[in-house]
C-alpha positions as CSV (number, residue, x, y, z in Angstrom):
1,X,-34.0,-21.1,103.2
2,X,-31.4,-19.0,102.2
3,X,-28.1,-19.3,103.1
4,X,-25.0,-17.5,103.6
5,X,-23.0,-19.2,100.9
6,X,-25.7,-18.4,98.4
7,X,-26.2,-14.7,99.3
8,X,-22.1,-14.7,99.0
9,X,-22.5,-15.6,95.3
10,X,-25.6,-13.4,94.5
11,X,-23.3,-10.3,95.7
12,X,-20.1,-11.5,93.4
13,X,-22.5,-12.0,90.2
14,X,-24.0,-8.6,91.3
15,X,-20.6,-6.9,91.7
16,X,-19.3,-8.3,88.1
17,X,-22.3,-7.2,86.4
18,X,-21.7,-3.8,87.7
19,X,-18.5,-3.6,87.0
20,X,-17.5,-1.3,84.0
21,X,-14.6,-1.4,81.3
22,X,-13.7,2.7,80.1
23,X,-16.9,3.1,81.2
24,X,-18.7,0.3,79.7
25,X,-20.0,-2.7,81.2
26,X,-18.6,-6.1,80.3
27,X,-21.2,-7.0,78.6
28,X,-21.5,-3.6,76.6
29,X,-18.5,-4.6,75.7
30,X,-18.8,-7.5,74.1
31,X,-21.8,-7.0,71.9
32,X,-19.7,-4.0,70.3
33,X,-16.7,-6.3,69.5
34,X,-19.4,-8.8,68.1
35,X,-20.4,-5.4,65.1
36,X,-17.0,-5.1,64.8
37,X,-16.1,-8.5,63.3
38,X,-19.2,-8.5,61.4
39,X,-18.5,-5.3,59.8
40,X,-14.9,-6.6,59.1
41,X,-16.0,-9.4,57.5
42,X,-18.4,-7.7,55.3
43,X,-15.8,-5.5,53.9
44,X,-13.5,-8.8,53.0
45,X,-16.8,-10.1,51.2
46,X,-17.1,-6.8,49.5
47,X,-13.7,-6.9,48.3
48,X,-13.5,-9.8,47.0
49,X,-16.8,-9.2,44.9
50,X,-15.3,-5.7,43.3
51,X,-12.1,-8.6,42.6
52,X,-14.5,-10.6,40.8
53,X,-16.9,-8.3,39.2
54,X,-13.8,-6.6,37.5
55,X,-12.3,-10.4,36.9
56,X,-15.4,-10.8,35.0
57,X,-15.7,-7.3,33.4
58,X,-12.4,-8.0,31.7
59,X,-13.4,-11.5,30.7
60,X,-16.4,-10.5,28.7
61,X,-14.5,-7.5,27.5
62,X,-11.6,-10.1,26.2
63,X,-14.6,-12.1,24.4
64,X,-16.3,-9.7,22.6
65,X,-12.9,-8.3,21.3
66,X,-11.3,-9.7,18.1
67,X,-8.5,-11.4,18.7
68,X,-4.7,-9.2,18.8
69,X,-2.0,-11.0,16.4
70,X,1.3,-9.5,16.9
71,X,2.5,-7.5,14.0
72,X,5.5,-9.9,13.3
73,X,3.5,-13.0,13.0
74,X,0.2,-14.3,11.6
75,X,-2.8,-17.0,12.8
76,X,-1.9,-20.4,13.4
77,X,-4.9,-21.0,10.9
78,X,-2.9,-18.4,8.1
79,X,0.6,-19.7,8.9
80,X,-0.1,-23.1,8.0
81,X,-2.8,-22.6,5.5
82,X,-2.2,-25.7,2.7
83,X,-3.1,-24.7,-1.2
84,X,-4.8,-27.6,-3.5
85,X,-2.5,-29.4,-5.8
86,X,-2.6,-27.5,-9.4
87,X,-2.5,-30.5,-12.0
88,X,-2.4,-30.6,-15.9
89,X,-5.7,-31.9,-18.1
90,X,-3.7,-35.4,-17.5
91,X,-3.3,-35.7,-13.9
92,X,0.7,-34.4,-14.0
93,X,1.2,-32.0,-11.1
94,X,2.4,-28.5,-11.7
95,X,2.5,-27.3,-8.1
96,X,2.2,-28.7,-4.7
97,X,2.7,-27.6,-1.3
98,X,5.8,-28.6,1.1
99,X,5.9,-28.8,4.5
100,X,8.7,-26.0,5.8
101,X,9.7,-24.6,9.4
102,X,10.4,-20.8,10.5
103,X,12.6,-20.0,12.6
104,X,11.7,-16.7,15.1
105,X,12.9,-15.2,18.4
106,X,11.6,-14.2,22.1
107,X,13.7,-11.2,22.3
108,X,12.8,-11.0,25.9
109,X,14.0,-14.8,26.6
110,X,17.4,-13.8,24.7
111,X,20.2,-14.1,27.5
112,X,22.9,-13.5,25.1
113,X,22.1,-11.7,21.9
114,X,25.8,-11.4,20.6
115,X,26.3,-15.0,20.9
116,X,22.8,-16.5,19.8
117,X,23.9,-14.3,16.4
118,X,27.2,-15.9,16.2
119,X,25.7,-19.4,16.5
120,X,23.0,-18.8,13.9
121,X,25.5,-17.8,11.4
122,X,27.2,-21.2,11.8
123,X,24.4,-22.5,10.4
124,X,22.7,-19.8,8.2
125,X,25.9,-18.6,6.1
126,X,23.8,-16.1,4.3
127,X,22.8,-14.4,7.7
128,X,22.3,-10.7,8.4
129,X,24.2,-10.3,11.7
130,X,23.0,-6.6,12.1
131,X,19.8,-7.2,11.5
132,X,19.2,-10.4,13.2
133,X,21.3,-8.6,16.2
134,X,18.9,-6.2,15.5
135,X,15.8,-7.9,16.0
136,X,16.9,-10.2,18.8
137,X,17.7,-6.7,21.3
138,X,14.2,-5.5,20.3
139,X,11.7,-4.9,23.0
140,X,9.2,-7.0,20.7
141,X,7.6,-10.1,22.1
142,X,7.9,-12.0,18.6
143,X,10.6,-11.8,15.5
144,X,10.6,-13.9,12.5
145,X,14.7,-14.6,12.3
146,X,14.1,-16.7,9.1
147,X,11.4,-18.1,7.4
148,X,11.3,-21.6,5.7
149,X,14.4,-23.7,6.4
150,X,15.3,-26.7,5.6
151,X,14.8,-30.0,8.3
152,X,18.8,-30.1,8.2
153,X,19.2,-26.6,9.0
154,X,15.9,-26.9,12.0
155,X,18.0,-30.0,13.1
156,X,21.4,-28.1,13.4
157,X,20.0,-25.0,15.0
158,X,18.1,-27.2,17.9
159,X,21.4,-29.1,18.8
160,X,23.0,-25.0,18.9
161,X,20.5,-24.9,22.6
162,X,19.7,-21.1,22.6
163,X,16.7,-20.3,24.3
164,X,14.4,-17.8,23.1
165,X,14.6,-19.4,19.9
166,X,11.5,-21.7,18.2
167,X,10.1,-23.1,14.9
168,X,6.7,-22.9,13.5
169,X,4.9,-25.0,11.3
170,X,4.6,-23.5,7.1
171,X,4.0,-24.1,4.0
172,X,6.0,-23.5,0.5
173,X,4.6,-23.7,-2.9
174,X,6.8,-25.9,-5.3
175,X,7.0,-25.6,-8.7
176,X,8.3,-28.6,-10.3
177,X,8.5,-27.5,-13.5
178,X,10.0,-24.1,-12.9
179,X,9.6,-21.8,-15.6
180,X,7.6,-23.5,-17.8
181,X,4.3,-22.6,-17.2
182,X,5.3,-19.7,-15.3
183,X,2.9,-17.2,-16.5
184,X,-0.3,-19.3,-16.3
185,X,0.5,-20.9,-12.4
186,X,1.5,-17.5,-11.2
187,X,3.4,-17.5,-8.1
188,X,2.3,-16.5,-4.0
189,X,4.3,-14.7,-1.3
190,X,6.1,-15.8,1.9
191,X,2.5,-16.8,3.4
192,X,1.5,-18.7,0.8
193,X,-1.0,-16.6,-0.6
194,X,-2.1,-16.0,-4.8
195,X,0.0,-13.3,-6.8
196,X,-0.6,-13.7,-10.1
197,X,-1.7,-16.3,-12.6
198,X,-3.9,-19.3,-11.5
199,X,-2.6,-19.3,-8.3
200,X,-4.2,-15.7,-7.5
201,X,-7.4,-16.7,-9.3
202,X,-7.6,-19.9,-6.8
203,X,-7.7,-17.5,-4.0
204,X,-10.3,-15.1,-5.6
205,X,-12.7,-18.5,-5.9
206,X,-12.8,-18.3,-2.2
207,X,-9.6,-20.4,-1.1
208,X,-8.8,-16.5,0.7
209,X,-12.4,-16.3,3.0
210,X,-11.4,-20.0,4.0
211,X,-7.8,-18.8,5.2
212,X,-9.3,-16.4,7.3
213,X,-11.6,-18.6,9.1
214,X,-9.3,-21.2,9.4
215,X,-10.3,-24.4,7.5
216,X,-7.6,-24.6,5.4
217,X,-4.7,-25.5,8.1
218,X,-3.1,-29.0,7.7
219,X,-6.1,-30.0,5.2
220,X,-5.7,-32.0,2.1
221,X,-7.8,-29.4,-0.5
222,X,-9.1,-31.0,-4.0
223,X,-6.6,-30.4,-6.7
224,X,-7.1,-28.3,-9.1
225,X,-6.8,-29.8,-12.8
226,X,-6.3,-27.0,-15.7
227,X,-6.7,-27.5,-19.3
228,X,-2.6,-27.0,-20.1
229,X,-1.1,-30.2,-21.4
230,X,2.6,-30.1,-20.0
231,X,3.6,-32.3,-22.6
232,X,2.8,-29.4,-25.0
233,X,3.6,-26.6,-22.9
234,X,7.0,-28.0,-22.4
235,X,7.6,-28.1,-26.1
236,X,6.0,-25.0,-26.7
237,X,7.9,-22.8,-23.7
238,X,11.4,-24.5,-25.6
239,X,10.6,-23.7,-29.0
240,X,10.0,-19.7,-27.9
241,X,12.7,-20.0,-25.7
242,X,15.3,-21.1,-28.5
243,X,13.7,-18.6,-31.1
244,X,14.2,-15.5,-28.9
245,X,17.9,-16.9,-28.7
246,X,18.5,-17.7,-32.1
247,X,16.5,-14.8,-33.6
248,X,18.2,-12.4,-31.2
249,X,14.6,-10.8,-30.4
250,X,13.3,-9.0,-27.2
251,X,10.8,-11.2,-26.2
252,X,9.1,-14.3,-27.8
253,X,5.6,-16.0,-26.9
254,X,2.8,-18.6,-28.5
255,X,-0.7,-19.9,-27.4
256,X,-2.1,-23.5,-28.3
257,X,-6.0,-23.2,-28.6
258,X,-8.5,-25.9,-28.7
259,X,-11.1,-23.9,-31.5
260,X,-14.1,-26.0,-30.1
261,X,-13.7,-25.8,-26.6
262,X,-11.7,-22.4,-26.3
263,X,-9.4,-24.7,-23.8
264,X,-5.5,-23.2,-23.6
265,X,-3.9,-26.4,-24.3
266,X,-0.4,-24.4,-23.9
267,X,0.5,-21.0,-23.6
268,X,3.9,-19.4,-22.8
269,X,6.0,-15.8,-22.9
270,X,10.1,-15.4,-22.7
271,X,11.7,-13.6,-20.7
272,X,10.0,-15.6,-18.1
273,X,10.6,-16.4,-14.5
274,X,11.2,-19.2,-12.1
275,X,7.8,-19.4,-9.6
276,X,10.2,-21.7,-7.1
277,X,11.7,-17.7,-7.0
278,X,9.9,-15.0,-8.2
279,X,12.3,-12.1,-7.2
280,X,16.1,-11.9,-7.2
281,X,18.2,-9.4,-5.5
282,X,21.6,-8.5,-6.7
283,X,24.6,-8.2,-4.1
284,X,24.2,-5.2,-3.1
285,X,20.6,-6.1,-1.9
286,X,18.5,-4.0,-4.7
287,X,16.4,-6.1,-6.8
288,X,17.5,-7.9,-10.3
289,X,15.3,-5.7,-12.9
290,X,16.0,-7.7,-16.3
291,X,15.2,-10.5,-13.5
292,X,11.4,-8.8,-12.8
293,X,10.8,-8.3,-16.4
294,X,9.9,-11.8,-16.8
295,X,7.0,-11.5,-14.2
296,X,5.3,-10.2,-17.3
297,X,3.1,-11.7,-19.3
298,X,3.4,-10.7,-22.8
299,X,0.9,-12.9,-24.3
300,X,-2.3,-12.2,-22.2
301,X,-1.1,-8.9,-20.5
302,X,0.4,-7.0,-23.4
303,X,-0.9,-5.2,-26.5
304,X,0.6,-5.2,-29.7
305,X,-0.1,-3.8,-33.0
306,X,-0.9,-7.3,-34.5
307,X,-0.1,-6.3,-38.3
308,X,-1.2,-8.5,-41.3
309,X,-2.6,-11.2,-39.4
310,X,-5.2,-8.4,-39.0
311,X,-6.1,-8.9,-42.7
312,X,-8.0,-12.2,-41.9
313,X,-10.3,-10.1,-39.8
314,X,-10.6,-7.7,-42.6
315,X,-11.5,-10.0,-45.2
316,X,-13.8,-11.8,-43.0
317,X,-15.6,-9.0,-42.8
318,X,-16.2,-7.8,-46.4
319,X,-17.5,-11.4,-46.5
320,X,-19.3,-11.8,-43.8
321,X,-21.4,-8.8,-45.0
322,X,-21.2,-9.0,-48.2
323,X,-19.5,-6.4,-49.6
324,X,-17.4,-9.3,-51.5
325,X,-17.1,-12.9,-52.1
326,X,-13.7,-15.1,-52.9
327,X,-14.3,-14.5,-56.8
328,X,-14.2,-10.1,-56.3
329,X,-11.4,-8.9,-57.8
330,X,-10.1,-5.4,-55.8
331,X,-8.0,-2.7,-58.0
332,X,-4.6,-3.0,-56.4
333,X,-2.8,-1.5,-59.3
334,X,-1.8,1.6,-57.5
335,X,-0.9,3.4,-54.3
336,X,-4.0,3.6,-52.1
337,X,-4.8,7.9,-51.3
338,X,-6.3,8.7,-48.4
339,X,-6.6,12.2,-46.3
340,X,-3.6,13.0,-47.4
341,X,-1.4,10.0,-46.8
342,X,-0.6,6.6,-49.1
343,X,-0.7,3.4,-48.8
344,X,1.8,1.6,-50.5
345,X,1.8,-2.4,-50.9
346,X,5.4,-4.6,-49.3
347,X,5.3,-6.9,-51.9
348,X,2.7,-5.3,-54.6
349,X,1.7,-6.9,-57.7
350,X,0.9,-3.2,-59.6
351,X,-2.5,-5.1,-60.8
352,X,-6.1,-6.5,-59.5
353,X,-6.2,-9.0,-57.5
354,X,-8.4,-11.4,-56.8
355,X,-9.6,-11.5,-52.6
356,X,-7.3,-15.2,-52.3
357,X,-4.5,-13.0,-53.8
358,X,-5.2,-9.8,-52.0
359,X,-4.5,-12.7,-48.8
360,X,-1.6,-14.8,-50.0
361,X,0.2,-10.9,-51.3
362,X,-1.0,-9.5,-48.5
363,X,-1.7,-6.4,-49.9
364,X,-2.3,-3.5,-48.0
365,X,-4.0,-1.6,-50.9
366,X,-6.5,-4.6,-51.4
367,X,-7.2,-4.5,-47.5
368,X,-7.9,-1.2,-47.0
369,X,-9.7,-1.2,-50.4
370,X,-12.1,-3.9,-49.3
371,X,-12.8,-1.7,-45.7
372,X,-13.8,0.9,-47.0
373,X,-16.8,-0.7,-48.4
374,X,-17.5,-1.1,-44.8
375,X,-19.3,1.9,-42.6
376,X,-17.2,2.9,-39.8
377,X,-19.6,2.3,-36.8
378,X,-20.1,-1.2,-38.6
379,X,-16.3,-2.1,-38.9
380,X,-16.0,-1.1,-34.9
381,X,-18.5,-3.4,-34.3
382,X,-17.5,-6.2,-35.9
383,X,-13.8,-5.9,-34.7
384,X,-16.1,-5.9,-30.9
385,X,-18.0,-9.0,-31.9
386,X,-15.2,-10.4,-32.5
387,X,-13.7,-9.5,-28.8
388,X,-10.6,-7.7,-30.2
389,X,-11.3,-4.1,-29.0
390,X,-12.7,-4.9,-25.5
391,X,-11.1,-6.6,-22.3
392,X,-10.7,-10.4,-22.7
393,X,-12.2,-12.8,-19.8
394,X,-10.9,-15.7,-18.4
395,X,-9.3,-16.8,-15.4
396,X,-6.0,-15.4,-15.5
397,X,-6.0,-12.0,-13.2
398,X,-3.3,-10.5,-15.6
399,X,-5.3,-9.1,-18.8
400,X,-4.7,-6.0,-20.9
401,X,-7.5,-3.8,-21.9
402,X,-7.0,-2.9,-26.1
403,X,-6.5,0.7,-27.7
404,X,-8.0,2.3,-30.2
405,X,-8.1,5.4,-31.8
406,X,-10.9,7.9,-30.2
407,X,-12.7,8.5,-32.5
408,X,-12.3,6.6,-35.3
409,X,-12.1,8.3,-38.9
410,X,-11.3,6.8,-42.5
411,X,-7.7,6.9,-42.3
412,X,-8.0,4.5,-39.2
413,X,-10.2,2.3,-40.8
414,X,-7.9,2.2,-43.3
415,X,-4.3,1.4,-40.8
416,X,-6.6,-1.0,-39.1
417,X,-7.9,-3.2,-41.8
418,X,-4.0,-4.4,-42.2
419,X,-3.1,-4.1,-38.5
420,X,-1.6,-0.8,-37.3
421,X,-3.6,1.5,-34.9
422,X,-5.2,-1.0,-32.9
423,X,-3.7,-2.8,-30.1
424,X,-5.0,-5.7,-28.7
425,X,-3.2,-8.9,-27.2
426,X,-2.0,-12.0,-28.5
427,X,-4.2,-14.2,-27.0
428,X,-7.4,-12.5,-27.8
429,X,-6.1,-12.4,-31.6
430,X,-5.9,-16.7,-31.1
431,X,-9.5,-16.5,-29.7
432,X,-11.1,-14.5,-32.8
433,X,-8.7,-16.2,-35.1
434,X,-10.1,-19.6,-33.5
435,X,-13.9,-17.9,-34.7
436,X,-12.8,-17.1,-37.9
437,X,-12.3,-21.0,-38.8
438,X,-14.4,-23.1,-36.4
439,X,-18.0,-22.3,-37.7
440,X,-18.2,-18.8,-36.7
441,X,-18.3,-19.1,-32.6
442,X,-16.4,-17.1,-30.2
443,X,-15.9,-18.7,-27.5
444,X,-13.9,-17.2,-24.1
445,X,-10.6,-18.6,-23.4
446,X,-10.3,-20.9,-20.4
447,X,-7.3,-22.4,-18.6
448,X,-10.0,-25.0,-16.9
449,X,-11.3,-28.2,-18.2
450,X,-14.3,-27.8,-20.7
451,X,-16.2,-29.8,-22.5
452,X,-17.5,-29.1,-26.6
453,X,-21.2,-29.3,-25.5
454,X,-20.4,-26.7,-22.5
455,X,-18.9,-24.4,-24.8
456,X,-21.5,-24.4,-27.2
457,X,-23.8,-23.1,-24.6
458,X,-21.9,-19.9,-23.5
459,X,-20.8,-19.6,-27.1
460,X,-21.8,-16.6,-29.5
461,X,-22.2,-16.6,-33.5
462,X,-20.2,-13.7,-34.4
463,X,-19.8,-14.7,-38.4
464,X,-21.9,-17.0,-40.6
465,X,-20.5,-20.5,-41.3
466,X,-20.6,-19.9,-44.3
467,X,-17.9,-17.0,-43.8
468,X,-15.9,-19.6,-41.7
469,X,-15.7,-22.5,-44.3
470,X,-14.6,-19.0,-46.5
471,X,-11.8,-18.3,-44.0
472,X,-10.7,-21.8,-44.0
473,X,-10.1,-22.0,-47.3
474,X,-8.1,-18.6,-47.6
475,X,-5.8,-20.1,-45.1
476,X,-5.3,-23.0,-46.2
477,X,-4.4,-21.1,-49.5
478,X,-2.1,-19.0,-47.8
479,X,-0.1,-21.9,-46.4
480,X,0.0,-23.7,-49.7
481,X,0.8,-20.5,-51.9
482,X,1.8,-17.5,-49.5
483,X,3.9,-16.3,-46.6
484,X,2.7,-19.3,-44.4
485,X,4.9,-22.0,-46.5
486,X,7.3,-22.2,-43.9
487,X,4.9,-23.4,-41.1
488,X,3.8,-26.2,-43.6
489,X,3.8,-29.7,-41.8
490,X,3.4,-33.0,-43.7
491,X,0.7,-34.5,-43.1
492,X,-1.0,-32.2,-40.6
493,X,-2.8,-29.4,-43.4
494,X,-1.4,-26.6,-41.8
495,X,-3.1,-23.2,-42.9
496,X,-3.0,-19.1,-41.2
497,X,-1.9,-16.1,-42.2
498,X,1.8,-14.4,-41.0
499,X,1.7,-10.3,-39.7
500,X,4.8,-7.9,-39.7
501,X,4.6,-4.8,-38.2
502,X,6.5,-2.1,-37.7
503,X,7.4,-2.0,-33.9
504,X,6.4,1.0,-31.8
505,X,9.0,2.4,-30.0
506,X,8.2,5.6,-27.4
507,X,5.1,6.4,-29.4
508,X,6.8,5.8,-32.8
509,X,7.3,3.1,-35.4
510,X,10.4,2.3,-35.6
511,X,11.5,1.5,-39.0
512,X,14.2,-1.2,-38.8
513,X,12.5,-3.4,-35.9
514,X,9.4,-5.5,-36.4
515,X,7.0,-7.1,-34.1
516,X,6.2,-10.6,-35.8
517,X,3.4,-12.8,-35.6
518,X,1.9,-16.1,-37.1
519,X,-1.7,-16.8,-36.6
520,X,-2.2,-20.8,-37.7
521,X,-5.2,-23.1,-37.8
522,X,-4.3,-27.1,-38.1
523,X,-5.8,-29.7,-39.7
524,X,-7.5,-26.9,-42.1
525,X,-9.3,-29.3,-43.9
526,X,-11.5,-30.0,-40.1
527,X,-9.8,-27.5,-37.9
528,X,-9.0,-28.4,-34.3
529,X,-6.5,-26.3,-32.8
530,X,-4.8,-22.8,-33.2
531,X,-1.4,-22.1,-33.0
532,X,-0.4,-18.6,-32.6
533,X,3.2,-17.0,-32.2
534,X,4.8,-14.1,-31.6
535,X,8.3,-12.7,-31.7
536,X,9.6,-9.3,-30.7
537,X,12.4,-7.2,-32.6
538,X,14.4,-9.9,-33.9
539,X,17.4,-9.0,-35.0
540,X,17.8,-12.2,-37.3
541,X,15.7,-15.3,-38.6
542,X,15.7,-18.3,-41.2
543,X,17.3,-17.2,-44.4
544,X,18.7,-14.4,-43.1
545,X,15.3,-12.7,-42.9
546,X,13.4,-10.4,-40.2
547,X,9.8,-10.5,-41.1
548,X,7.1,-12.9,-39.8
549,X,7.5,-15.3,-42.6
550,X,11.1,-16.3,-41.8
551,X,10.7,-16.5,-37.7
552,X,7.4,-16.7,-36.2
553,X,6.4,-19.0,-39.4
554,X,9.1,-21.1,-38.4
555,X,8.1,-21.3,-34.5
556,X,4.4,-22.7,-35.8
557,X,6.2,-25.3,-37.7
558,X,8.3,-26.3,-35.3
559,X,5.2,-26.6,-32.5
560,X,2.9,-28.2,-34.9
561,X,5.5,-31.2,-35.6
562,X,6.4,-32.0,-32.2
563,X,3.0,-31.5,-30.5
564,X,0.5,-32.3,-33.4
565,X,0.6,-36.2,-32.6
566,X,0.5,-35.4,-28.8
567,X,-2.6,-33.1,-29.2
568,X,-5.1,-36.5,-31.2
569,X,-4.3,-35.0,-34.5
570,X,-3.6,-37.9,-36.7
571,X,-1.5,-37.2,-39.7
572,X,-2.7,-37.3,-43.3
573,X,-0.3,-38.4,-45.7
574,X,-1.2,-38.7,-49.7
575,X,-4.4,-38.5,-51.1
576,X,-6.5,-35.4,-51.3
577,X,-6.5,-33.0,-48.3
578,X,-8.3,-30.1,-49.9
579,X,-11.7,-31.8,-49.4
580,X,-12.7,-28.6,-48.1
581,X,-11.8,-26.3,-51.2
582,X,-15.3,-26.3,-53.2
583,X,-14.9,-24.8,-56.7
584,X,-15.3,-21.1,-56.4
């Protein structure tokens, strides 16, 4: 039964239902509002995955890149990068690293440039205010201000409060023995990378590729022990250093050579440097020149005309091939003619001499008599055998490459055979000098550790031994009876041959300066080491004279006493020494 109440609320329901909103019903209405929130949320989602997607673009983009370094500062892994310990064949250190701080600047953090400059300069005396000023109004995330100061200096600038300053973390190679061994450590740069010397050579062996990827940062590296005995190579760098003074020369230099092993036991060059500070710079800022010409290396890095100690090659090889024997006599009597030009003997005898006098005379005309029993091509190639005309290898970066005349012709051979018209450098002459008297092996120089047995395998038999014992005995002769009595030593057999050449000057030779040289061989009667010296233009020496005899003869004597002992050689005193010296 219906009733009135309930057909009441049928209308009302009816009536709403009916009812319309701009012409929509109500529930039109709302199913249109319900797209619209759904459409409006959709977009949101939509935006927020384009926010993401590029979020994410960039991210993979920033990992597949290699990694931006500002241009004012290097990788943590670089920055700090440690070097091994470089120690002597007996454990003394010759360099080391330090643990420094740089100081460097957040422009952008600066609140008060003028007076962050001021305040610096309180502590840093030596401070370029323009600069620094400079540097700390730049736009530039990153300036270095100064690099490696000392923990007093770090300590005073913190309790100075100025932001936008901080310190890194560095290293500084130390040199304890300064100049010393200058020229065979080398030296590095600000970042502690190689130069020159050992130092650069280290980095070549792969210290460099380790930098780069970072594994050499606040590690403890193996040291690196050389052959050099300080205790020699401080005698040694003294005794040059005091000739060049006293003898008023240029430039000095010597080389201690073990003849078995090739090791360099000691090996230094004056004008020299300090490695602790390789450059200098004058007050006006420019750079100290006489200063930078100690950088160079004048003993593995320079050629020189090598003069009479070129005779022992000479003679060596008219023996070695037969073309004489110690009993020849060679017609010296007279001027030797050639193309043109003569050949006149320093301190001639007008008569033939015997090939031991044609060595303790040194006599040009015997010299160049005895070469030219020799074919060119096979002079040339025994001068290569020996390693003299090509470019010398060993571990030091800095090496000189000899001249030689192109092509060669008989009066070369001739100029050669007693030293002039090849160039080749000192320590090369030690090495084949070390050859003439230790068998007949040339063995490459090293500045590393090496034992006899591991020399003899990499060695090469460039004369016969029978030549060598030959060789021996000439200088031996020549240190008993020629120019090489002033490097005698009691007790230590000291035997070589001295060279004086005329210096060459802008393509010229100079006739009233010399480049000297002594090439020495100790004990000769079982030789062990060679000692070889060198001194440039000296204006003075012993006696009053200029020629090798009187100062490099002298530097040799001087070495051999003081170091002879150090280096095992145990003195001989009395008795017969010349076991060696068979009756020819």
């Amino acid at each position: 039964m219906v009733t009135p109440t309930r057909i009441h609320a049928l209308r009302s329901s009816a009536h709403f239902a009916l009812v319309k909103f701009g012409g929509q019903s109500l529930k039109t209405r709302r199913k249109s509002r319900t797209k619209q929130s759904r459409q409006r949320v959709g977009m949101l989602i939509g935006l927020f995955l384009c926010s993401y997607a590029v979020i994410g673009g960039r991210l993979i983009q920033y990992g597949m890149t290699s990694n931006l370094v500002s241009g004012g500062i290097r990788r943590e892994s670089s920055r700090a990068a440690s070097r091994p310990d470089i120690l002597d064949r007996n454990g003394e250190l010759l360099a080391t690293d330090l643990n420094m701080v740089s100081l460097y600047g957040e422009p952008r953090r600066i609140v008060d440039a003028d007076e962050a400059v001021e305040k610096l300069a309180s502590v840093i005396p030596d401070l370029d205010w323009a600069e620094t000023h400079k540097k700390l109004t730049s736009k530039s995330a990153f300036q270095w201000l100064r690099r490696q100061l000392t923990p007093k200096q770090q300590a005073e600038i913190l309790q100075l409060g100025i932001p936008g300053l901080g310190f890194r973390p560095e290293k500084r190679r130390f040199y304890p023995g300064g100049a010393t061994a200058a020229h065979i450590l080398g030296y590095v740069d600000i970042d502690n990378q190689g130069l020159a010397g050992i130092e650069r050579y280290i980095d070549r062996q792969g210290l460099s590729a380790l930098r780069e990827a970072g594994l050499t940062s606040d590690i403890s590296l193996a040291p690196v022990r050389l052959s050099i005995d300080l205790r020699v190579q401080s005698i040694v760098h003294e005794v040059i250093a005091n000739a060049k003074l006293a003898y008023q020369a240029e430039a000095a230099g010597a080389v201690v050579l073990n003849v078995d092993t090739g090791e360099v036991l000691a090996m230094a060059s004056v004008p020299d440097f300090d490695p602790n500070q390789p450059s200098r710079t004058l007050p006006d800022g420019s750079v100290d020149q006489d200063y930078a010409k100690g950088l160079f290396n004048r003993m593995s890095n320079a050629t020189y005309e090598m003069g009479s100690t070129f005779k022992s090659f000479t003679l060596a090889m008219g023996l070695d091939l037969g073309k004489i024997t110690l009993n020849s006599v060679v017609d010296a009597s007279k001027p030797y003619r050639l193309s043109g030009f003569t050949i006149h003997d320093d301190h001639g005898r007008g008569r033939p001499l015997t090939v031991p006098e044609v060595f303790q005379y040194s006599s040009n005309i015997g010299t160049a008599t005895i070469a030219s029993m020799v074919e060119l091509p096979d002079h040339q190639a025994f001068l290569t055998r020996l390693g003299l005309l090509s470019k010398m290898k060993t571990e030091l970066p800095e090496v000189a490459t000899p001249t030689q005349p192109h092509p060669w012709r008989k009066i070369n051979q001739a100029t050669i055979s007693f030293g002039h018209g090849v160039a080749t450098t000192p320590l090369q002459t030690a090495v084949a000098g070390a050859a003439l008297i230790n068998g007949g092996k040339l063995i490459e120089p090293t500045f590393l550790p090496r034992t006899s047995v591991e020399a003899g395998a990499s060695a090469t038999q460039v004369i016969n031994p029978s030549t060598s014992a030959d060789m021996r005995f000439l200088f031996h002769w020549n240190g008993v009876k020629g120019s090489g009595r002033n490097a005698l030593v009691p007790g230590f057999n000291v035997g070589g041959k001295t060279g004086t050449a005329d210096k060459v000057v802008n393509g010229r030779y100079a006739k009233n300066l010399n480049f000297n040289a002594f090439l020495a061989g100790f004990p000769m009667n079982r030789p062990r080491y060679v000692v070889l010296t060198v001194i440039d233009a000296p204006l003075s020496g012993e006696k009053g004279g200029r020629l090798a005899a009187y100062t490099a003869a002298p530097m040799v004597k001087e070495i051999i006493s003081r170091a002879g002992a150090l280096l095992g050689v145990q003195p001989h005193f009395g008795g017969d020494q010349g076991q060696l010296l068979v009756n020819y």
